[in-house]
Biopython code that builds the backbone (N, CA, C, O; Angstrom):
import numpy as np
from Bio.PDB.StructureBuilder import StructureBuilder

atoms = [
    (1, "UNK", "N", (2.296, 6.998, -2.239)),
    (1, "UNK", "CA", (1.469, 6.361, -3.237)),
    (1, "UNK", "C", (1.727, 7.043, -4.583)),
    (1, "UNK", "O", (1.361, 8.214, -4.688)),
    (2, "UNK", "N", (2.278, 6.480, -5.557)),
    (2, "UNK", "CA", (2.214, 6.813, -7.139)),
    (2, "UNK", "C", (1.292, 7.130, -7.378)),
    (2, "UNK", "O", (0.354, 7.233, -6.587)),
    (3, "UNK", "N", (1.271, 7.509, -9.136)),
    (3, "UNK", "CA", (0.369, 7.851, -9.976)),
    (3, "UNK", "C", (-0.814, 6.962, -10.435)),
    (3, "UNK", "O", (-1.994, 7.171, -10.717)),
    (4, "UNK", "N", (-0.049, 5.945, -10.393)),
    (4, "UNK", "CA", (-0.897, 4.804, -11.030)),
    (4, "UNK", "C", (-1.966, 4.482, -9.618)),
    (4, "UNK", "O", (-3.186, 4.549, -9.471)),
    (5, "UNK", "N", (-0.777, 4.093, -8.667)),
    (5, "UNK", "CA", (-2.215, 3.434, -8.081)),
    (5, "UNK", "C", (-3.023, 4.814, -7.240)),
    (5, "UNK", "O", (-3.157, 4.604, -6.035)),
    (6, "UNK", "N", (-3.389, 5.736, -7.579)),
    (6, "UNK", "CA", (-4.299, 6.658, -7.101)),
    (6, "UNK", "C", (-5.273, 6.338, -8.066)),
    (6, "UNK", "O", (-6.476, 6.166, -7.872)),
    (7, "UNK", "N", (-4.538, 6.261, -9.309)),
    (7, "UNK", "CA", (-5.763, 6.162, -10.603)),
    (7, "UNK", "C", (-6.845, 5.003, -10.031)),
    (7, "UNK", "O", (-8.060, 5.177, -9.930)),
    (8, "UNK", "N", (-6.146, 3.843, -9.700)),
    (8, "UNK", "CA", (-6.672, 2.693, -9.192)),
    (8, "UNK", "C", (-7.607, 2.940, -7.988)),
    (8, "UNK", "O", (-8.705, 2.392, -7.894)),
    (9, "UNK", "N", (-7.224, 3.596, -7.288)),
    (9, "UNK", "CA", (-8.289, 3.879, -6.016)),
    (9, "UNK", "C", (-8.978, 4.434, -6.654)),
    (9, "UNK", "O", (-10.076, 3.898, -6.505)),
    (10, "UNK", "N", (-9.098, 5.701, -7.725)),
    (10, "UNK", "CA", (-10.043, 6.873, -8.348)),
    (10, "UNK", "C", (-11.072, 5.656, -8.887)),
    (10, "UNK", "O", (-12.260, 5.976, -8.883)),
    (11, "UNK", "N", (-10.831, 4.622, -9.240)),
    (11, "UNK", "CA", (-11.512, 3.999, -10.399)),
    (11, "UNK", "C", (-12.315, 3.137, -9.400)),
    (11, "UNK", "O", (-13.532, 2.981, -9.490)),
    (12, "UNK", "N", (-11.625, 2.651, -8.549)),
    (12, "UNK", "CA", (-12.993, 1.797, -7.827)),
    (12, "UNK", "C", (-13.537, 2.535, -6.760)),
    (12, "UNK", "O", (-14.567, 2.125, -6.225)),
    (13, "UNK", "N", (-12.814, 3.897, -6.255)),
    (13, "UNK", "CA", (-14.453, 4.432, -5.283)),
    (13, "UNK", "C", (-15.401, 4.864, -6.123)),
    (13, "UNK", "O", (-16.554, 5.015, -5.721)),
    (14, "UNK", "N", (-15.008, 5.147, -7.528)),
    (14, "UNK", "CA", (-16.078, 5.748, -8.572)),
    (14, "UNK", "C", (-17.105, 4.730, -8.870)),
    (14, "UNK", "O", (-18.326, 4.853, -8.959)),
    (15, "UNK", "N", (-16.270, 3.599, -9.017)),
    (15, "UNK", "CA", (-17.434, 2.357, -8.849)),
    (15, "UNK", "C", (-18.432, 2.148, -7.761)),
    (15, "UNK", "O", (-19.662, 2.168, -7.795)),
    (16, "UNK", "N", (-17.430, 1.904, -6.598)),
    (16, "UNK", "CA", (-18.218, 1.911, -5.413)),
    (16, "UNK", "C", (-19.443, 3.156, -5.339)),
    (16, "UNK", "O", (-20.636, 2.858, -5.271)),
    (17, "UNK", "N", (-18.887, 4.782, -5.365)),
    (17, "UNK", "CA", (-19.763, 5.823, -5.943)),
    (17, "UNK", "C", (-21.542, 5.415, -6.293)),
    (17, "UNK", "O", (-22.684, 5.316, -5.845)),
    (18, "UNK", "N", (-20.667, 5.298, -7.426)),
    (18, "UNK", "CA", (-22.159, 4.777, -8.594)),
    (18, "UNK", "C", (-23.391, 3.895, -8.315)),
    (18, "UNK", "O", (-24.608, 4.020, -8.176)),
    (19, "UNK", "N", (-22.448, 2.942, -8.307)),
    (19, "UNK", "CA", (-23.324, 1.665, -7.603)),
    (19, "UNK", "C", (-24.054, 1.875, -6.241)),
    (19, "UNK", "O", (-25.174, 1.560, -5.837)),
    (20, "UNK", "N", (-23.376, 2.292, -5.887)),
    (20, "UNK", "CA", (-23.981, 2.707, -3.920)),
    (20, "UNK", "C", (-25.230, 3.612, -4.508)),
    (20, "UNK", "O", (-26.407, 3.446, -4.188)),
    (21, "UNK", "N", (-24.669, 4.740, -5.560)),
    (21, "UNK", "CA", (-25.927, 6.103, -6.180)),
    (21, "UNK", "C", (-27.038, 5.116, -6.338)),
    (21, "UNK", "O", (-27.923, 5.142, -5.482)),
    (22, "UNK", "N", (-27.113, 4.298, -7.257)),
    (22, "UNK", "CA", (-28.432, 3.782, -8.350)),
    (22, "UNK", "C", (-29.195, 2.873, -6.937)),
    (22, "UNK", "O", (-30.420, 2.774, -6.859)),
    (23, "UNK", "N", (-27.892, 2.030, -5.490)),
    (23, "UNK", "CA", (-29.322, 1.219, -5.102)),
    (23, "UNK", "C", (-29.984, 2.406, -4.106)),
    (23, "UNK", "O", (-31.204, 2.378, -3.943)),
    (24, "UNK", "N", (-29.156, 3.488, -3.414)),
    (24, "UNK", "CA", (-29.884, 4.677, -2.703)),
    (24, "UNK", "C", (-31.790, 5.206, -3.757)),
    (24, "UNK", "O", (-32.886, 5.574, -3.333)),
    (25, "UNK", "N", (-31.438, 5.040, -4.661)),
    (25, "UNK", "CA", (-32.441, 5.638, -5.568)),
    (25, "UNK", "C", (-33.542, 4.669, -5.599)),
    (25, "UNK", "O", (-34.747, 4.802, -5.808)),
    (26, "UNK", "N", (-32.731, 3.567, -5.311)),
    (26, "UNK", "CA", (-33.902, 2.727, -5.582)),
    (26, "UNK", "C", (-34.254, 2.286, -4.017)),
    (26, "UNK", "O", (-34.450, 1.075, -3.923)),
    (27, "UNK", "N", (-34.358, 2.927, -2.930)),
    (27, "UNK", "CA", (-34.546, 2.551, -1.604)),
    (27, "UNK", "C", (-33.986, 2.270, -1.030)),
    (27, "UNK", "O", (-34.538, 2.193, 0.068)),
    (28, "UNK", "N", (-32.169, 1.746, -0.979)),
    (28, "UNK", "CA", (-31.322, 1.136, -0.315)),
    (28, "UNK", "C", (-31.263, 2.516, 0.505)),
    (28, "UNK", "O", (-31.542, 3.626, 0.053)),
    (29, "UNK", "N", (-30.796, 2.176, 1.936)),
    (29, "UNK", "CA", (-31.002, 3.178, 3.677)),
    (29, "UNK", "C", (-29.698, 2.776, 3.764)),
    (29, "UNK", "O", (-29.482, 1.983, 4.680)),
    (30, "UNK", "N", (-28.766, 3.085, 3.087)),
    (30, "UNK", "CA", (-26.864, 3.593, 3.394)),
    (30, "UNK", "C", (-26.799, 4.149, 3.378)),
    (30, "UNK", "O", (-27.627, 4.970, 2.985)),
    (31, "UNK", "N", (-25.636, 4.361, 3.828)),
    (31, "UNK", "CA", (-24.404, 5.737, 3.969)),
    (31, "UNK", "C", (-23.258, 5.580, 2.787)),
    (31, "UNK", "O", (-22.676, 4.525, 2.536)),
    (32, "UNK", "N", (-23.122, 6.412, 2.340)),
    (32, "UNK", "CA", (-22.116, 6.835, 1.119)),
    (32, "UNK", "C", (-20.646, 7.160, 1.946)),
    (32, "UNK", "O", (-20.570, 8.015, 2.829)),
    (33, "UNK", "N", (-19.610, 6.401, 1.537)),
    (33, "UNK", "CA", (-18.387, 6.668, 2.436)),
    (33, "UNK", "C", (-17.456, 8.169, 1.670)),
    (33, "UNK", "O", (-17.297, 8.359, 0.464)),
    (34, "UNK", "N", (-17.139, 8.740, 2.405)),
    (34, "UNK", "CA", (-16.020, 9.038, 1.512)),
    (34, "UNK", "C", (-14.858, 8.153, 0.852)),
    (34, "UNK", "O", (-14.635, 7.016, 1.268)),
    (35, "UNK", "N", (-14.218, 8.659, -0.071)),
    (35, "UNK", "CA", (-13.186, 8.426, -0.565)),
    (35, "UNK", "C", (-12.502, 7.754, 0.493)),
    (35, "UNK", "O", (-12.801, 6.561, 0.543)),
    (36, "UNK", "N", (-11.409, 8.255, 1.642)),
    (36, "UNK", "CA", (-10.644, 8.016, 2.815)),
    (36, "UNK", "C", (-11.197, 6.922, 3.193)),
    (36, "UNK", "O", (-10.667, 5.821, 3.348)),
    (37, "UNK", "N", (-12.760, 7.372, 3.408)),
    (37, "UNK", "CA", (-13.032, 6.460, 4.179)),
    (37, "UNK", "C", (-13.408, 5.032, 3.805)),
    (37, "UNK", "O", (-13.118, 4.004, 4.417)),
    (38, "UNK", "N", (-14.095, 5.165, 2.706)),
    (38, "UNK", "CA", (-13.807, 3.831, 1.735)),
    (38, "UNK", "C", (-12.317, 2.822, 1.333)),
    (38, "UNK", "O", (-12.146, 1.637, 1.047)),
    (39, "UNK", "N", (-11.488, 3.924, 1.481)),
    (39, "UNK", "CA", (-10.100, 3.050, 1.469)),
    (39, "UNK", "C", (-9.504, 2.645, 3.017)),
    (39, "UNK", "O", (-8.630, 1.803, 3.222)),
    (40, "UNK", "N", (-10.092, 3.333, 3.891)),
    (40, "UNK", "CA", (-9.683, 2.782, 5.061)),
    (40, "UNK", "C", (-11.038, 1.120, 5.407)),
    (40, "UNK", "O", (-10.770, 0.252, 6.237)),
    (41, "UNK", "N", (-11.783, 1.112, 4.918)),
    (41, "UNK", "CA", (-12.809, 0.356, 4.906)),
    (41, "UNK", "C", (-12.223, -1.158, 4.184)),
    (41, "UNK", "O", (-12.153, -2.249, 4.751)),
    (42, "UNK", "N", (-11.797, -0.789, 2.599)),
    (42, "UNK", "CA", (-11.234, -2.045, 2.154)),
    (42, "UNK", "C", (-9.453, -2.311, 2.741)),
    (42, "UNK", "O", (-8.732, -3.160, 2.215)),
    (43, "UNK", "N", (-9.059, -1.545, 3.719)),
    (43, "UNK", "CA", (-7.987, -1.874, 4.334)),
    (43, "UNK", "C", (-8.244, -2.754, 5.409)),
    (43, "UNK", "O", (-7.548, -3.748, 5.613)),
    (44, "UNK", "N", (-9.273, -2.413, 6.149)),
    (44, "UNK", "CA", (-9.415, -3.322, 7.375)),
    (44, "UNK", "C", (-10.148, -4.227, 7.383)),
    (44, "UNK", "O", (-10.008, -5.004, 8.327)),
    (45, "UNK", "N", (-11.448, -4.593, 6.163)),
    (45, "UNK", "CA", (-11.996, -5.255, 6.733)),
    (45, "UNK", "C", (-12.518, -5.546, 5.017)),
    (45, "UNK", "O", (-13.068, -4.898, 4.126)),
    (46, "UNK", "N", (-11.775, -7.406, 5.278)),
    (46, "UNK", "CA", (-11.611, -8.095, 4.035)),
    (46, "UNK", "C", (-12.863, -8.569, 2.836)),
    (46, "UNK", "O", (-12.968, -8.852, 1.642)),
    (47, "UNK", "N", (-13.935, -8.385, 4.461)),
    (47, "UNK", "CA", (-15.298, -8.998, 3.360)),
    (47, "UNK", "C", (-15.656, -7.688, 2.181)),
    (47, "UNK", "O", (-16.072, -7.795, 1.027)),
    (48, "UNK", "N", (-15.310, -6.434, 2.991)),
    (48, "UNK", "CA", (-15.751, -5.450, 2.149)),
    (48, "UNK", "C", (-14.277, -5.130, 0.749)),
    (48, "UNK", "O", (-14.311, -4.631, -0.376)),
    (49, "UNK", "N", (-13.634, -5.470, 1.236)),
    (49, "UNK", "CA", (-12.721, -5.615, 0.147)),
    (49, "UNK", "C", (-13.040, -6.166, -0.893)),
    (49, "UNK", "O", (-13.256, -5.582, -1.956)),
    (50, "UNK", "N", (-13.093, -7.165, -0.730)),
    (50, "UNK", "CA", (-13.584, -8.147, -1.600)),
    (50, "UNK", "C", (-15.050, -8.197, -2.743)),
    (50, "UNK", "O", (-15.302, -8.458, -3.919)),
    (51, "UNK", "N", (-15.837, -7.696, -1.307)),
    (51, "UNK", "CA", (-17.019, -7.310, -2.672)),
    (51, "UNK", "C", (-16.981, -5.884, -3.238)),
    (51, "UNK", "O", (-17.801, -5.441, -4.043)),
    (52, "UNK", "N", (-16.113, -5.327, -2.813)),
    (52, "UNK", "CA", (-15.959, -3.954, -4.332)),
    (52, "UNK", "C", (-14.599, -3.904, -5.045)),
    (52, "UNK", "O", (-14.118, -2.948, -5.653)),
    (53, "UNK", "N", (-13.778, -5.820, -4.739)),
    (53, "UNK", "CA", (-12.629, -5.818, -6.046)),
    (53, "UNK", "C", (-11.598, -5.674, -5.863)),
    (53, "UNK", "O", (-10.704, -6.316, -6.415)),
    (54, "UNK", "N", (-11.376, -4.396, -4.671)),
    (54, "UNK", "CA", (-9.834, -3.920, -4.543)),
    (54, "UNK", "C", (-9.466, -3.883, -2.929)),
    (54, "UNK", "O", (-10.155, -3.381, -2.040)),
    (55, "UNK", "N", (-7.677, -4.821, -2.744)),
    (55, "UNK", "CA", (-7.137, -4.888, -1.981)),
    (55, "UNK", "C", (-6.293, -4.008, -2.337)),
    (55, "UNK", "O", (-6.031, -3.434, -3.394)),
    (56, "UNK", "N", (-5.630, -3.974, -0.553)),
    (56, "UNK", "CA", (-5.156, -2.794, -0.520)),
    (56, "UNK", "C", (-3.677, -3.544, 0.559)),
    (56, "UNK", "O", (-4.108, -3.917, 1.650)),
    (57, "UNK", "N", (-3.072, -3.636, 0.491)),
    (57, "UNK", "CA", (-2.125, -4.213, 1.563)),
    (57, "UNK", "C", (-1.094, -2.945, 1.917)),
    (57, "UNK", "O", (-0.689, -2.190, 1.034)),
    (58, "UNK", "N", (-0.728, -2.814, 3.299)),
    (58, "UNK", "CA", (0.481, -2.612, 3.276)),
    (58, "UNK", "C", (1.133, -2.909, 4.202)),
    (58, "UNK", "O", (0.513, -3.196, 5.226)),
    (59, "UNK", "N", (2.762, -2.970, 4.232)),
    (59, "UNK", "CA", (3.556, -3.709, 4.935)),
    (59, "UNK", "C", (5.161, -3.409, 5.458)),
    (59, "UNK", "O", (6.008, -2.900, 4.724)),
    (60, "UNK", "N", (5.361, -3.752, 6.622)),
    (60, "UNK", "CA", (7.120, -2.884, 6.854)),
    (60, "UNK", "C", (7.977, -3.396, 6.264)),
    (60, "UNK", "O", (7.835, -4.619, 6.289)),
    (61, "UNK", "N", (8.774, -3.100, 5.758)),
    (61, "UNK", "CA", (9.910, -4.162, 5.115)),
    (61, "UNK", "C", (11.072, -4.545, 5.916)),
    (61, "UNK", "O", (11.815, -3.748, 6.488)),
    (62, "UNK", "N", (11.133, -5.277, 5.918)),
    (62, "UNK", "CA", (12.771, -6.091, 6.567)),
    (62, "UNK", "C", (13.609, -5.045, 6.239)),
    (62, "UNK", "O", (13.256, -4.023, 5.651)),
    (63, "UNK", "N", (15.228, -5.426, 6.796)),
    (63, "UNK", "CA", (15.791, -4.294, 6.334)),
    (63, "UNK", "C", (16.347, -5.252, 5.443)),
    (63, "UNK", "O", (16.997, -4.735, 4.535)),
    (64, "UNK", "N", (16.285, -6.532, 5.430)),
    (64, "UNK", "CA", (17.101, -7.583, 4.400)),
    (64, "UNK", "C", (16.171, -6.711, 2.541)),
    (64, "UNK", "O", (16.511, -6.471, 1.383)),
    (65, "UNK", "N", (15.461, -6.632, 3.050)),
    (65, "UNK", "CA", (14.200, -5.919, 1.708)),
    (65, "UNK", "C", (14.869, -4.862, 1.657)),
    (65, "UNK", "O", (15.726, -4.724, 0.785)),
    (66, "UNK", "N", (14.705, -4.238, 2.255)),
    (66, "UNK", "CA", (14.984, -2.821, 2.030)),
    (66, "UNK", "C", (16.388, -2.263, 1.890)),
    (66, "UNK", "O", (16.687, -1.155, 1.447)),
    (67, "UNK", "N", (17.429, -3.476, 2.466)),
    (67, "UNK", "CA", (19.029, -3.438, 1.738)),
    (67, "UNK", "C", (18.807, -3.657, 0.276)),
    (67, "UNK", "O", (19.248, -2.777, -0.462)),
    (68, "UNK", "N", (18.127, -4.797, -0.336)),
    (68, "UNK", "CA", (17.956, -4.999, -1.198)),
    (68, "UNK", "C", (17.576, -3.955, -2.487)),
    (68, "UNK", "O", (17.874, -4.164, -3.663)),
    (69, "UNK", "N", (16.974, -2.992, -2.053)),
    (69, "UNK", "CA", (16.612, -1.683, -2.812)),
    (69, "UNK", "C", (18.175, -0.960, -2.895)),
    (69, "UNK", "O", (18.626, -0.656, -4.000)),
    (70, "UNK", "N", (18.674, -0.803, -2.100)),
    (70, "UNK", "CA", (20.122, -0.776, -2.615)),
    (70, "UNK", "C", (21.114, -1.090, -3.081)),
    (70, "UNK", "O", (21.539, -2.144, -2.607)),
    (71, "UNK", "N", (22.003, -0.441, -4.181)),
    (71, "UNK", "CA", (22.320, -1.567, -5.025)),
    (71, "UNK", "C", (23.793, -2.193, -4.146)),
    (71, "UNK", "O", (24.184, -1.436, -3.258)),
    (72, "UNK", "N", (24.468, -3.279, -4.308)),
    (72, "UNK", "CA", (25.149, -3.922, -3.640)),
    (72, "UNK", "C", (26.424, -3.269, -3.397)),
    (72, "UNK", "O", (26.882, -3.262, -2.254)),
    (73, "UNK", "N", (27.040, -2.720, -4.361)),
    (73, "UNK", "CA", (28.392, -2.144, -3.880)),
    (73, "UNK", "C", (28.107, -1.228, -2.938)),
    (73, "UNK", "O", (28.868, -1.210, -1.971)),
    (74, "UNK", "N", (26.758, -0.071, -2.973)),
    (74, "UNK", "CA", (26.544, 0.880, -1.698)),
    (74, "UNK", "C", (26.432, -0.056, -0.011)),
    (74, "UNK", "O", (26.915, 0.260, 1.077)),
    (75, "UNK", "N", (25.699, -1.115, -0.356)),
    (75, "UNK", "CA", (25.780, -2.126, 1.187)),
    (75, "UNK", "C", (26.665, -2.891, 1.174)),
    (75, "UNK", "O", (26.645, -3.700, 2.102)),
    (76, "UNK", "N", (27.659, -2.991, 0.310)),
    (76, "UNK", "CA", (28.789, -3.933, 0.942)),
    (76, "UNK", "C", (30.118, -3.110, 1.862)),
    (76, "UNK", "O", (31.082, -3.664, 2.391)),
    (77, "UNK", "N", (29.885, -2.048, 1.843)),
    (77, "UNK", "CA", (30.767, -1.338, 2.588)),
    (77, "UNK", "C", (30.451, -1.649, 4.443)),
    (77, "UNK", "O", (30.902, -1.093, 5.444)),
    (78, "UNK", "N", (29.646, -2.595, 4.288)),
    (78, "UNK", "CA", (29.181, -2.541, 5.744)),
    (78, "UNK", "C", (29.576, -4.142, 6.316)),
    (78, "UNK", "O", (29.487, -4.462, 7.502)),
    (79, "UNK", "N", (30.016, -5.037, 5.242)),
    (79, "UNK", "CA", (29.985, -6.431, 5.516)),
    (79, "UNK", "C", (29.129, -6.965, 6.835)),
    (79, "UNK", "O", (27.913, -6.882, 7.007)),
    (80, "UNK", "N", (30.041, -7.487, 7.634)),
    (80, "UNK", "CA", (29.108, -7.839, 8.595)),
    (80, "UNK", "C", (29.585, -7.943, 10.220)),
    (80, "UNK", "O", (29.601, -8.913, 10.978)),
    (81, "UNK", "N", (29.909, -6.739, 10.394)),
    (81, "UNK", "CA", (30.595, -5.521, 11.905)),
    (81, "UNK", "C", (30.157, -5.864, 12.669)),
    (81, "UNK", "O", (30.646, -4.965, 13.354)),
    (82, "UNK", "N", (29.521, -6.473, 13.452)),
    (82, "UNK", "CA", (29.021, -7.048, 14.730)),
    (82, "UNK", "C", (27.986, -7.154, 15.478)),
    (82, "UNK", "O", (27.323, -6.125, 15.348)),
    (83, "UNK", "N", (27.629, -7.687, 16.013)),
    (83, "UNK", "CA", (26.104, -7.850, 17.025)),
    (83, "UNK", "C", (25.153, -6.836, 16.617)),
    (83, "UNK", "O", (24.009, -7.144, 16.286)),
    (84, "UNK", "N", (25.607, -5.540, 16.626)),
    (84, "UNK", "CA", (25.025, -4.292, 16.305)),
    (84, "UNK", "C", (25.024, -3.918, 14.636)),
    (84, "UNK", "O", (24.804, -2.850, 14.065)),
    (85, "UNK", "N", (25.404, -5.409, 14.058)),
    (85, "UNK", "CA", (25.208, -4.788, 12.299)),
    (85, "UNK", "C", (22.994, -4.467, 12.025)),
    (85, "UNK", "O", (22.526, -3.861, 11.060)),
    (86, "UNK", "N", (22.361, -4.934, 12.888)),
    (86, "UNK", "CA", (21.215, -4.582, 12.038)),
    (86, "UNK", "C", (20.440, -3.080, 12.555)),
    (86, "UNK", "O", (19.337, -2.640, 12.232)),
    (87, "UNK", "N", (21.600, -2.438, 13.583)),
    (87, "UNK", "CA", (21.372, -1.609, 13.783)),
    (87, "UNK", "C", (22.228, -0.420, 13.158)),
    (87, "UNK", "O", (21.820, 0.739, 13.073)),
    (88, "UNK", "N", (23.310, -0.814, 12.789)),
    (88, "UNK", "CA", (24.117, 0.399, 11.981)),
    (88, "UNK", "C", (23.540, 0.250, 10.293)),
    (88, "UNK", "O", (23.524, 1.153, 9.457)),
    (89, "UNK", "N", (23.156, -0.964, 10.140)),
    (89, "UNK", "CA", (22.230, -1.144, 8.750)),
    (89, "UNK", "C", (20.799, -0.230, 8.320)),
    (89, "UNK", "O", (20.413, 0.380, 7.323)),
    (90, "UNK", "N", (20.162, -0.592, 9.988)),
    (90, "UNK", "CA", (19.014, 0.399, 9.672)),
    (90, "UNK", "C", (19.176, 1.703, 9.308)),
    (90, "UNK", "O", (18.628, 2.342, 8.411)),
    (91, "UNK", "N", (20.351, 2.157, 10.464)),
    (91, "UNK", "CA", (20.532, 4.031, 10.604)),
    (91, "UNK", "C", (21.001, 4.037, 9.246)),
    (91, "UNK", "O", (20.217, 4.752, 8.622)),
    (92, "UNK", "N", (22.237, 3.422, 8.183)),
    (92, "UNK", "CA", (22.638, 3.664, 6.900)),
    (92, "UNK", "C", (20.918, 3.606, 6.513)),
    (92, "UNK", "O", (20.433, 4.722, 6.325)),
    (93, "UNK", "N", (20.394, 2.961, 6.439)),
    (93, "UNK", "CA", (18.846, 2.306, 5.436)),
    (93, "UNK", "C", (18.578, 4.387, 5.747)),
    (93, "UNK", "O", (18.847, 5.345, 5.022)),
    (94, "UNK", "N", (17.979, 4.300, 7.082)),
    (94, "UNK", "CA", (17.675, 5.781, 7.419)),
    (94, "UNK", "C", (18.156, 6.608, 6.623)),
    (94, "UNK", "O", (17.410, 7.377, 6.017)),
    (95, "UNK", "N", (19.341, 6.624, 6.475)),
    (95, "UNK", "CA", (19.772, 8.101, 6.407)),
    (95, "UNK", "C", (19.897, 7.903, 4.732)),
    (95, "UNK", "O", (19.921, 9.002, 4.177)),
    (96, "UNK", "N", (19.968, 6.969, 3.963)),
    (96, "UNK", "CA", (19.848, 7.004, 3.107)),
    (96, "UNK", "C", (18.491, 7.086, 1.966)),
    (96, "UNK", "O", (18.385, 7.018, 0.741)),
    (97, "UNK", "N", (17.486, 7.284, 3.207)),
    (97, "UNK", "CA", (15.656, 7.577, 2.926)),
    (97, "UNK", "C", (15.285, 6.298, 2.132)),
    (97, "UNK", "O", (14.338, 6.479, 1.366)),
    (98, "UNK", "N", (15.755, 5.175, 2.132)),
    (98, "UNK", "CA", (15.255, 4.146, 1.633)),
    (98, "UNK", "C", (13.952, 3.618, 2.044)),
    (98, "UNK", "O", (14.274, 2.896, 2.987)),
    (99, "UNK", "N", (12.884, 3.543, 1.941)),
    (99, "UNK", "CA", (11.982, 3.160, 1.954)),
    (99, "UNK", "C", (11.379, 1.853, 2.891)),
    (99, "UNK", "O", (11.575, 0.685, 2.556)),
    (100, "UNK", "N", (10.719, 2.188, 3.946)),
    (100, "UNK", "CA", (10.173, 1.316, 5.157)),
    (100, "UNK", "C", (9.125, 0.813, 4.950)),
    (100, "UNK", "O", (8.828, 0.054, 5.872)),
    (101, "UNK", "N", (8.082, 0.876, 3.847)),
    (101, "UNK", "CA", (6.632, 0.239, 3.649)),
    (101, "UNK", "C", (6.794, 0.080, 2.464)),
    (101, "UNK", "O", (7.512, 0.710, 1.688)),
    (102, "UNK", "N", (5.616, -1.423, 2.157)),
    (102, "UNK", "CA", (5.644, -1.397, 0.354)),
    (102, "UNK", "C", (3.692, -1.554, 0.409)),
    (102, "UNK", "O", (3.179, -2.361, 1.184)),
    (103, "UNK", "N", (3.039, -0.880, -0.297)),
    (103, "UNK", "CA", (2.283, -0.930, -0.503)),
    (103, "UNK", "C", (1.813, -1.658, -1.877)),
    (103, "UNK", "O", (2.397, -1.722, -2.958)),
    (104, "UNK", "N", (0.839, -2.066, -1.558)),
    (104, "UNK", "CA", (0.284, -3.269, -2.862)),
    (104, "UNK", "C", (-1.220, -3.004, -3.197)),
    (104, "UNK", "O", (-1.977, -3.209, -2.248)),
    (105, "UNK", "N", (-1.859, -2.548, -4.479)),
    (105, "UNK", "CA", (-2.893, -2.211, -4.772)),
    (105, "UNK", "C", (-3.569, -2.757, -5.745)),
    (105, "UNK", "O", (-3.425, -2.154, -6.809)),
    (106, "UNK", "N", (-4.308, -3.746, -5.791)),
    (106, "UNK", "CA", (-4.986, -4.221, -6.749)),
    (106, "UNK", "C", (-6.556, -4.609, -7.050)),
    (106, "UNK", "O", (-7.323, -5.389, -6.485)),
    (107, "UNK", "N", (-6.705, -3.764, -8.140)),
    (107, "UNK", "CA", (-8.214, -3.630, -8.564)),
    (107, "UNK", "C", (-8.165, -4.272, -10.035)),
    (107, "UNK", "O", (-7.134, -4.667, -10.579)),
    (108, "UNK", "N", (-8.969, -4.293, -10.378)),
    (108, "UNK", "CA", (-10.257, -4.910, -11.720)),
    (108, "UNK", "C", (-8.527, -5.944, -12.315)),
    (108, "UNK", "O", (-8.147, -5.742, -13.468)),
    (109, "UNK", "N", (-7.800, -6.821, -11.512)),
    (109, "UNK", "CA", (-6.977, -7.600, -11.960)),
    (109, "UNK", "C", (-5.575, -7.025, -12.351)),
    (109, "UNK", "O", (-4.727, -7.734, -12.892)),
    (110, "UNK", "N", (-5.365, -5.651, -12.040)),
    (110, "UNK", "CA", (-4.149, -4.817, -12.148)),
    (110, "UNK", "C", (-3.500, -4.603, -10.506)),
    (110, "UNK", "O", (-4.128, -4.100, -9.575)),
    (111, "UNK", "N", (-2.386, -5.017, -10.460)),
    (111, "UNK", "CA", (-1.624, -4.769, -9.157)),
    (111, "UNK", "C", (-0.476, -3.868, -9.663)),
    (111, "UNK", "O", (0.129, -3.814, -10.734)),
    (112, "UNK", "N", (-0.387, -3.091, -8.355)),
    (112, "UNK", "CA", (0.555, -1.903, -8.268)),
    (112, "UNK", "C", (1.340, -2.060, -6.978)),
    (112, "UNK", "O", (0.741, -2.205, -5.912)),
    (113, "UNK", "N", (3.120, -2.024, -7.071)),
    (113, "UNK", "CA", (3.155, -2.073, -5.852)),
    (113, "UNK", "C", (4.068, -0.684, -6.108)),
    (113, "UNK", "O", (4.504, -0.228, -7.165)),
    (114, "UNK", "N", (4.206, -0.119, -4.535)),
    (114, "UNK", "CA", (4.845, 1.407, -4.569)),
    (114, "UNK", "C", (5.395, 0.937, -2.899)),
    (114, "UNK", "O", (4.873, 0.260, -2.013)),
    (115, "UNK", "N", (6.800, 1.734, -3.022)),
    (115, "UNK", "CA", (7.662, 1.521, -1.949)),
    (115, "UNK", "C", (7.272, 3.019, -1.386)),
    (115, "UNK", "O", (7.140, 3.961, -2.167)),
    (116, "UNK", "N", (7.066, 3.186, 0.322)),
    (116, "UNK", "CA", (7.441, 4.598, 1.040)),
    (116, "UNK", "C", (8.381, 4.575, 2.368)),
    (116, "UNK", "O", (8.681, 5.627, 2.931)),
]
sb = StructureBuilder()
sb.init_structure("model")
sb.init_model(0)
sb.init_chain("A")
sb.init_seg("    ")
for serial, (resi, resn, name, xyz) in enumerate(atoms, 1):
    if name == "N":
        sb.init_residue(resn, " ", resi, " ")
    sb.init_atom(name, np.array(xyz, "f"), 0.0, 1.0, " ", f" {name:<3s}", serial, name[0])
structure = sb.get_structure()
């Protein structure tokens, strides 16, 4: 996860935070999540996503994606070798630490996406 979108999580559990503070004060009988646990919260389960703003996706990438992060003359050395090309593709993808997840983060109308 980048810079940016941490900022983005910082900014809406601070929301979430706050808001959760003022209705506790005023009698609301919740529980205050952590941080973690607030982002594992708008990961799984969409209604709560939704009412505090920020999705959170993440996802494996193809290796057709994730060739794609490489630039073409490095994957054309591989054309297309046989039955076993999406397996000598992956181990190159591997060993070249290219990136297997893309994460997607978007709060107050700003999306971030970050490859890991």
């Amino acid at each position: 996860m980048n810079k940016e979108q941490q900022e983005l999580l910082d900014d809406a559990y601070e929301n979430y935070k706050n808001k959760t503070e003022i209705m506790m004060g005023h009698g609301f009988h919740g529980i205050l999540l952590s941080q973690q646990e607030f982002i594992n919260k708008c990961k799984t389960n969409p209604e709560f996503s939704e009412r505090w703003g920020l999705k959170i996706e993440e996802r494996e990438l193809s290796w057709e994606e994730r060739s794609k992060l490489l630039s073409t003359e490095q994957f054309y050395e591989f054309g297309f070798l046989s039955p076993f090309t999406d397996v000598i593709i992956n181990y190159y993808l591997n060993q070249k630490n290219i990136p297997t997840k893309l994460i997607t983060i978007t709060y107050n109308d700003k999306t971030i996406d970050s490859y890991e």
